[in-house]
C-alpha positions as CSV (number, residue, x, y, z in Angstrom):
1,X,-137.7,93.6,-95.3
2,X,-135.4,90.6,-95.0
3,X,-132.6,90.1,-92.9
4,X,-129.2,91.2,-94.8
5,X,-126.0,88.9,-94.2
6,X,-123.3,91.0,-93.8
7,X,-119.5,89.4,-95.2
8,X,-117.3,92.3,-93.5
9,X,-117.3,91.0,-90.1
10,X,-115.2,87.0,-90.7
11,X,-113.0,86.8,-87.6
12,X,-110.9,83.2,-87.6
13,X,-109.2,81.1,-85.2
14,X,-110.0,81.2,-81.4
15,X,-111.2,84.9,-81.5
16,X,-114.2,83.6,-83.6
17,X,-115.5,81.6,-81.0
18,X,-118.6,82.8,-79.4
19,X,-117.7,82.6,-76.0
20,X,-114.5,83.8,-76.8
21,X,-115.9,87.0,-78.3
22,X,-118.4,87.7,-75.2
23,X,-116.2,87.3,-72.4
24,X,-113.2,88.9,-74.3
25,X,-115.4,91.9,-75.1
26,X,-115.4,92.6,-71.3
27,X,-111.7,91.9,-69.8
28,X,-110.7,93.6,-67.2
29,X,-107.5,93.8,-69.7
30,X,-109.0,95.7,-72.6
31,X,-111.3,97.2,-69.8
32,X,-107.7,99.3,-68.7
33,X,-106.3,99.9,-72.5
34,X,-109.7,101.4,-73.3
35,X,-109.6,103.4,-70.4
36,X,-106.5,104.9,-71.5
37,X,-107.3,105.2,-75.0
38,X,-111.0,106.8,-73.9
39,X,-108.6,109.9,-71.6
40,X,-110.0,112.4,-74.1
41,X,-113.3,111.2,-73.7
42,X,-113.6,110.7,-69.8
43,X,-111.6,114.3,-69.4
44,X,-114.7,115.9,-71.3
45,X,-117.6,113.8,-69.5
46,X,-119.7,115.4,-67.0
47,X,-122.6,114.4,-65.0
48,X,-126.2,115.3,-66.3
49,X,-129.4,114.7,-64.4
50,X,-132.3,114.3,-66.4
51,X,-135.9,115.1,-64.9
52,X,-138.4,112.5,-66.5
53,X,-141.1,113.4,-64.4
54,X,-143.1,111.7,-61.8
55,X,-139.6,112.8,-59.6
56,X,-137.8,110.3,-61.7
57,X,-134.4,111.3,-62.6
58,X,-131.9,109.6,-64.1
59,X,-127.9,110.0,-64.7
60,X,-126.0,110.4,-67.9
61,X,-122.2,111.1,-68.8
62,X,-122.5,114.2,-71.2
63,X,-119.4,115.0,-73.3
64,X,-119.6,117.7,-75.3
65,X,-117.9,117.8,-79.1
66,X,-114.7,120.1,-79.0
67,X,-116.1,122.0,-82.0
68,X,-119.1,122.1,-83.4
69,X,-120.9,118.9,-83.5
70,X,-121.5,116.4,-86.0
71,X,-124.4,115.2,-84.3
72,X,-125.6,114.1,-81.0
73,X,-125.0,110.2,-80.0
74,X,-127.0,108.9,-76.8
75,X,-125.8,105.4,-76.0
76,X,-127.7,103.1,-73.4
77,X,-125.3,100.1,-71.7
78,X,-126.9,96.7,-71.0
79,X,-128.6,95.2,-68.0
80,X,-126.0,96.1,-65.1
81,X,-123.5,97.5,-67.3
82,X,-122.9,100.9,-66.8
83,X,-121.1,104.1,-69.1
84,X,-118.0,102.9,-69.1
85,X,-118.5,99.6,-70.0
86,X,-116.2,98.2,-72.3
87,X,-118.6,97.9,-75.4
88,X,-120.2,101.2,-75.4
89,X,-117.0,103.0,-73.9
90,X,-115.7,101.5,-77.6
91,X,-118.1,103.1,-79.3
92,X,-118.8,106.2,-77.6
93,X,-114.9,107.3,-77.5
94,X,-114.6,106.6,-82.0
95,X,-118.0,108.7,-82.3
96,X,-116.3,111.5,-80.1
97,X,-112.5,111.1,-81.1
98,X,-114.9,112.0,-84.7
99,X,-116.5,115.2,-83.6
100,X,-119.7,114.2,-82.2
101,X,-121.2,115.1,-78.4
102,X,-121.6,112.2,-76.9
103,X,-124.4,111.1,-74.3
104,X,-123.5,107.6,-72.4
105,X,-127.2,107.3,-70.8
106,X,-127.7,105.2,-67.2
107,X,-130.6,103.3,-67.0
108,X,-132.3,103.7,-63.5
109,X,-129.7,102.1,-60.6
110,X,-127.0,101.7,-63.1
111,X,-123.5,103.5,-62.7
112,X,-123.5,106.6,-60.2
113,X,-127.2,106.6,-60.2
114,X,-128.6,104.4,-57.3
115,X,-129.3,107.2,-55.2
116,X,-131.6,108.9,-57.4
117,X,-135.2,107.1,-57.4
118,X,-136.2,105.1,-54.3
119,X,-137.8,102.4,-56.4
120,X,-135.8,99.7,-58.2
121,X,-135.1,99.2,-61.6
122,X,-136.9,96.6,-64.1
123,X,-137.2,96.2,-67.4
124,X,-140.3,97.5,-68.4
125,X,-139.3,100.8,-67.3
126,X,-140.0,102.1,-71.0
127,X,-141.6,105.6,-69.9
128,X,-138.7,107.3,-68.1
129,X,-135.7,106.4,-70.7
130,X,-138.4,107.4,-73.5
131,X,-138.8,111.0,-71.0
132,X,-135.1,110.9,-70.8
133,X,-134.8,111.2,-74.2
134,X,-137.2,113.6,-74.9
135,X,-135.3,115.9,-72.5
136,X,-132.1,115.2,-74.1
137,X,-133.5,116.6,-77.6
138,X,-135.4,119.7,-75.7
139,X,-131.6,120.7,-74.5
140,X,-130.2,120.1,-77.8
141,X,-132.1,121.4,-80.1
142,X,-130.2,122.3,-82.5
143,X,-128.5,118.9,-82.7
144,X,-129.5,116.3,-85.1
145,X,-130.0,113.1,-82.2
146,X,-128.7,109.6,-82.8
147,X,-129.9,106.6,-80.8
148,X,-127.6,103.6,-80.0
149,X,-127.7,100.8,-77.4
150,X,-126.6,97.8,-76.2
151,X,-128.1,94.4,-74.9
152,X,-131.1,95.4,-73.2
153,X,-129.8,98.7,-74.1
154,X,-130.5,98.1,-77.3
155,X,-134.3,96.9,-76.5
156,X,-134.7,100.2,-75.3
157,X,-133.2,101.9,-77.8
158,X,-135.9,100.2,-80.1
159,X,-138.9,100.5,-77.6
160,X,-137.8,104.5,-77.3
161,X,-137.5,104.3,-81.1
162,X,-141.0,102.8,-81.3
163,X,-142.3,105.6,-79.4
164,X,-140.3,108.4,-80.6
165,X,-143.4,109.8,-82.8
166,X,-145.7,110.0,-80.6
167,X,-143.8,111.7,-78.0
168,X,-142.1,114.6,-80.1
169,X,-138.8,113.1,-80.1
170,X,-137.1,113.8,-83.7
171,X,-134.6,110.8,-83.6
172,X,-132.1,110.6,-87.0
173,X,-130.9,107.6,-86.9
174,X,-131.2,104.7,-84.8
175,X,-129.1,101.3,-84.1
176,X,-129.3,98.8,-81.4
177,X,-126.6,95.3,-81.0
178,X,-127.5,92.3,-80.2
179,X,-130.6,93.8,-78.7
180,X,-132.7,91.7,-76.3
181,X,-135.4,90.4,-78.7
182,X,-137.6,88.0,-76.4
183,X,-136.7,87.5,-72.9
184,X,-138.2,84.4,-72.4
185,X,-135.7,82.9,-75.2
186,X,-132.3,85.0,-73.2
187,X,-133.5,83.3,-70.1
188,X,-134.0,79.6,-71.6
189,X,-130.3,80.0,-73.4
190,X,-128.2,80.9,-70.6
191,X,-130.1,77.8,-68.4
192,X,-129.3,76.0,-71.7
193,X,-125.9,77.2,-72.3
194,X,-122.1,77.5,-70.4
195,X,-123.0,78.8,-66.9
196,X,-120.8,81.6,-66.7
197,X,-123.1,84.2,-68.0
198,X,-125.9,83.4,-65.8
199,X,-123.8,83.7,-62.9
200,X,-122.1,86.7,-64.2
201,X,-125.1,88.2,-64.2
202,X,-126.5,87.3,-60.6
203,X,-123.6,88.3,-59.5
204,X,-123.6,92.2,-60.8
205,X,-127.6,91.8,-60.2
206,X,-126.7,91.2,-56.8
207,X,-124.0,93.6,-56.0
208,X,-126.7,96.3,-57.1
209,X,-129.5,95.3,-55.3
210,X,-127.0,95.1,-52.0
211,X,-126.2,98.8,-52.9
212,X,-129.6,99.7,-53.2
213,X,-130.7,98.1,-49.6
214,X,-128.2,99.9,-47.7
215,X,-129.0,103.2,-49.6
216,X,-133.1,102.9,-48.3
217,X,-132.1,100.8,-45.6
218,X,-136.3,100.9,-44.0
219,X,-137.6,100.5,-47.7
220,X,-136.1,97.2,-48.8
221,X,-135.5,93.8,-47.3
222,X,-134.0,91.3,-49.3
223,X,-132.8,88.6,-47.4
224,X,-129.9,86.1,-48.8
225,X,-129.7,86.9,-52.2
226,X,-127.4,83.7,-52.8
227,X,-130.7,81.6,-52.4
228,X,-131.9,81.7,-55.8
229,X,-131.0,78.5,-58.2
230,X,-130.9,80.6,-61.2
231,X,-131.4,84.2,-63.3
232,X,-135.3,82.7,-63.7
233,X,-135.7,82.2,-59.7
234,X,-134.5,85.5,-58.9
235,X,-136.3,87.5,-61.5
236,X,-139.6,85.8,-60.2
237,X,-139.3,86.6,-56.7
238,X,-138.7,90.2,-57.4
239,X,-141.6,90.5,-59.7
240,X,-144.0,88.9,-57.4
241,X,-142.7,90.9,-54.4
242,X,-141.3,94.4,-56.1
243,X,-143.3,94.8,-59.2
244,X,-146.3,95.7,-60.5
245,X,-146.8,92.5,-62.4
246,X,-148.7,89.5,-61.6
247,X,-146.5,87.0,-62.8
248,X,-143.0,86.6,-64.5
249,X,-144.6,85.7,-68.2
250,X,-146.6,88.8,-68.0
251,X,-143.5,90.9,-66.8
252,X,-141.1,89.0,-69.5
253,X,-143.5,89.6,-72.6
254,X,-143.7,93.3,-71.5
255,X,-140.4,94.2,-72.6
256,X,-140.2,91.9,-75.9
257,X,-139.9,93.4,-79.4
258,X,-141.0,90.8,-81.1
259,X,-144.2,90.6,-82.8
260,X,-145.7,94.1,-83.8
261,X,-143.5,96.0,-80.7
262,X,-141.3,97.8,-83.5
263,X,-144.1,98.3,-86.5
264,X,-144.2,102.3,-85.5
265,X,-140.2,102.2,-86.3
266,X,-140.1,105.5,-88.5
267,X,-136.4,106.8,-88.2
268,X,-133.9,104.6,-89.8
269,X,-132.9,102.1,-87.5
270,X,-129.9,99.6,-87.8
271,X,-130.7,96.5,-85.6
272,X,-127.2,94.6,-85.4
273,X,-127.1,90.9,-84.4
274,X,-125.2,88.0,-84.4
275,X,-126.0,84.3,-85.2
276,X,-123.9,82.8,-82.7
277,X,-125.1,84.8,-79.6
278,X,-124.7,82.6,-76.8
279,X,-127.3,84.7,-74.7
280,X,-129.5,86.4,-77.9
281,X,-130.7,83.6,-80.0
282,X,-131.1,84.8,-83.4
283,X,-133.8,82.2,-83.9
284,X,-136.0,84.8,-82.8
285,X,-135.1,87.3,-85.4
286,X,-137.8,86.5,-87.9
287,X,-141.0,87.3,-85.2
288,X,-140.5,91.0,-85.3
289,X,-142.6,93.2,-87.3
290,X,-140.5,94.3,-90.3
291,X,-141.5,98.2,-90.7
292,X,-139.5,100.0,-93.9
293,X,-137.2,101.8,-91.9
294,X,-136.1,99.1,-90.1
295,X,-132.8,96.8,-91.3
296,X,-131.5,93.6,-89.7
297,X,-127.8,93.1,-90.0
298,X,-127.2,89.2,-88.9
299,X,-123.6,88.4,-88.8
300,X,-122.6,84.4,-88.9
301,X,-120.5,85.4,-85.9
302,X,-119.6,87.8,-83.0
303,X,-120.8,86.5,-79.9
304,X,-122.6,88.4,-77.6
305,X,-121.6,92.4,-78.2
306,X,-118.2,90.9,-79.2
307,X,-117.5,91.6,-82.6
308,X,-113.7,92.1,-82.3
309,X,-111.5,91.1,-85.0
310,X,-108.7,90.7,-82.6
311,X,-108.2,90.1,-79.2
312,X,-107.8,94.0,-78.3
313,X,-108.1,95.4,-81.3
314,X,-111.4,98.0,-81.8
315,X,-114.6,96.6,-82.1
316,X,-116.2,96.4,-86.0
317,X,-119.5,97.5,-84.4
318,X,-117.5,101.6,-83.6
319,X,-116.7,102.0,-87.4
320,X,-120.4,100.1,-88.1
321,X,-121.8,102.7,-85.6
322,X,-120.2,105.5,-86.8
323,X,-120.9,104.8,-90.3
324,X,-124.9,104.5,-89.8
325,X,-125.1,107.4,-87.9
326,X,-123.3,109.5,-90.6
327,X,-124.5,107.8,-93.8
328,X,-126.8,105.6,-93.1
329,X,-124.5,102.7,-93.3
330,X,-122.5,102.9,-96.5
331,X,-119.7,100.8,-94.9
């Protein structure tokens, strides 16, 4: 299937600038207006524990539709974002303000959920989301599920997607943004690009894994975590030393959808991505496996999970959402 330009999304002037468009996305400004336009959908939210198994559990927000529901949303945040991060908050309050339940699903030591499983969180941790999941539909039966996610949220909203079959979970629709396509290529643009969203993540990376010491204070010893030179250097060390992986290339490829990761895709799935993704080079857009269910939506511009037509205006990705999860897309 090729990729499809989409026309709809043409913001101009400063707000079309990349960087513009990623940092923006995440202001503490629009952080607070959000917040105040989500009240409905943070009054409703309460805390679900899932059991994946193996006594893994992880946390989710759960608001339920005020009616009956037009479906069930489950939305996964990106790599040390959390449930109320700006981007999904976004999206998660339009699909509920339009009569849907709405899950906002914490990836293992993300949000409130630090406490819950000894070991730490890395990205290959496919099983327990895909668990997750599946527990999700065996308490809502009745509820046609939709899968959405963001960043590396959106990688496992794909992987999960990809596996949905053969683990019994009936998924309706599917759509990830700016999903993490090949890890090797996020790592090499942030070295390459501005700095800022390398050390924006070390920093949040390292806030959590300070969190995490003093919560198993005799399990985990990290030492300064202001020694490492870069995202590459500090994602080595932890898989050498707090991973089951030999070697960083082994744990990077593990977690890539390119390639034939995606070719058991069977529920329509929407993957959303931008061609000016400072930190998700669309470049690597043509390696994944194309299966008929699958649609790539390449935009000229949007930045990383930007996508704002104004500077605290909604995102076009909460109408997008909410239109493929509906319809299929007809927007």
């Amino acid at each position: 299937m090729p990729t499809d330009r989409e026309p709809a999304f043409s913001p101009t002037g400063l707000i079309a600038n990349p960087h513009v468009q990623s940092i923006l996305v995440s202001s503490p400004l629009r952080r607070v207006l959000l917040r105040r336009r989500a009240a409905p959908l943070l009054a409703a939210s309460r805390t679900l524990l899932l059991d994946c198994g193996e006594g893994v559990r992880l946390h989710a927000w759960h608001a339920p539709a005020a009616g009956a529901p037009r479906g069930l949303a489950v939305l996964i945040h990106g790599w040390e974002g959390t449930g109320d991060s700006s981007y999904l908050l976004s999206s998660s309050m339009r699909l509920y303000a339009a009569g849907w339940t709405v899950i906002r699903l914490h990836l293992r030591d993300h949000g409130p959920s630090h406490h819950l499983n000894e070991e730490l969180f890395h990205s290959n941790r496919i099983r327990e989301v895909v668990a997750a999941v599946a527990r999700l539909a065996e308490l809502f039966p009745e509820t046609a599920m939709c899968l959405g996610g963001f960043s590396l949220g959106g990688n496992f909203a794909l992987r999960v997607a990809a596996r949905a079959d053969a683990n019994g979970i009936p998924l309706a629709r599917v759509m990830a943004v700016c999903p993490v396509l090949d890890p090797v290529s996020t790592l090499d643009a942030m070295e390459r690009g501005p700095r800022v969203y390398e050390r924006y993540f070390m920093m949040k990376w390292r806030r959590s894994l300070q969190l995490k010491a003093r919560l198993f204070p005799g399990r985990f010893h990290f030492g300064n975590l202001r020694r490492f030179r870069g995202l590459r250097d500090m994602t080595d060390f932890f898989v050498q030393d707090y991973s089951e992986f030999p070697d960083l290339a082994t744990y990077l490829s593990g977690y890539a959808i390119v390639g034939e990761a995606l070719a058991t895709v069977t529920a329509p799935t929407l993957l959303v991505a931008s061609g000016d993704d400072p930190v998700i080079p669309a470049r690597d857009l043509p390696r994944l496996a194309r299966p008929e269910p699958l649609r790539v939506l390449a935009t000229a511009r949007g930045g990383h999970c930007g996508f704002l037509p104004s500077a605290f205006g909604d995102s076009w990705i909460d109408e997008l959402m909410l239109d493929w999860f509906e319809n299929g897309g007809r927007a």
